[in-house]
C-alpha positions, 0 to 999 in steps of 0.5 A: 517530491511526491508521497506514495502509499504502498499497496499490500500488493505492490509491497510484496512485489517491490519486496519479492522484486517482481517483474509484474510491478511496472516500470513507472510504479518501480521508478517513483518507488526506488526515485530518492526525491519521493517518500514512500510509506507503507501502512500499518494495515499491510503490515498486518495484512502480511502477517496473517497471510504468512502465519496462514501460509498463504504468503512466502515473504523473505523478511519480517514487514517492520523489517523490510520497511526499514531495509528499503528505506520506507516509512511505516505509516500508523493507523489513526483513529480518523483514518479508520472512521473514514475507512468505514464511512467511505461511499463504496461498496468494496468489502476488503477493510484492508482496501478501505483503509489504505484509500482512506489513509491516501485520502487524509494524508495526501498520498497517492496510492500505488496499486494493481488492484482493480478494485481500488482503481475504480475509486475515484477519489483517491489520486492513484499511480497504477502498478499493474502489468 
């Protein structure tokens, strides 16, 4: 069994079942054996898309986490501390958070941001095209 940590990115793309999201990243997601968390940050991240207009999501995310079986994943006081002491110079607070939940709780982190892809200190699981 592995735990995986959602990316925003990869989130919406399970959501909107789109073909971008790869096939290895679609079958660790939808594999039965693996829990698969989505954090508290994506959540909010796709809120204030959907309420800018900027992101057409078919559900509430609380919502969608349940429908998929999913397991929203809180963000703790640590986490957060850590995120903003992470040796990296990437500006995205959503970003940071993620690596540093995946970080603390032993997640790997499914993500098709290449930004994230160049830490190297979180175990990763690519689900770019």
């Amino acid at each position: 069994m592995t735990d995986l940590l959602l990316d925003t990115r990869v989130f919406i793309w399970w959501q909107r079942n789109e073909a971008m999201l790869c096939d290895p990243a679609r079958a660790a997601i939808a594999d039965g054996g693996n829990r698969v968390f989505v954090s508290a940050a994506s959540v909010w991240e796709v809120a204030l898309k959907m309420r800018k207009g900027k992101l057409l999501f078919n559900a509430s995310p609380t919502a969608a986490i349940l429908a998929n079986g999913f397991h929203a994943l809180p963000i703790l006081a640590d986490e957060a501390e850590a995120a903003g002491a992470l040796d990296w110079d990437h500006a995205d607070p959503f970003d940071r958070l993620l690596v540093a939940q995946a970080m603390r709780a032993s997640l790997v982190l499914v993500t098709a941001d290449s930004a994230i892809r160049g830490y190297h200190g979180v175990a990763q699981l690519w689900a770019g095209p």
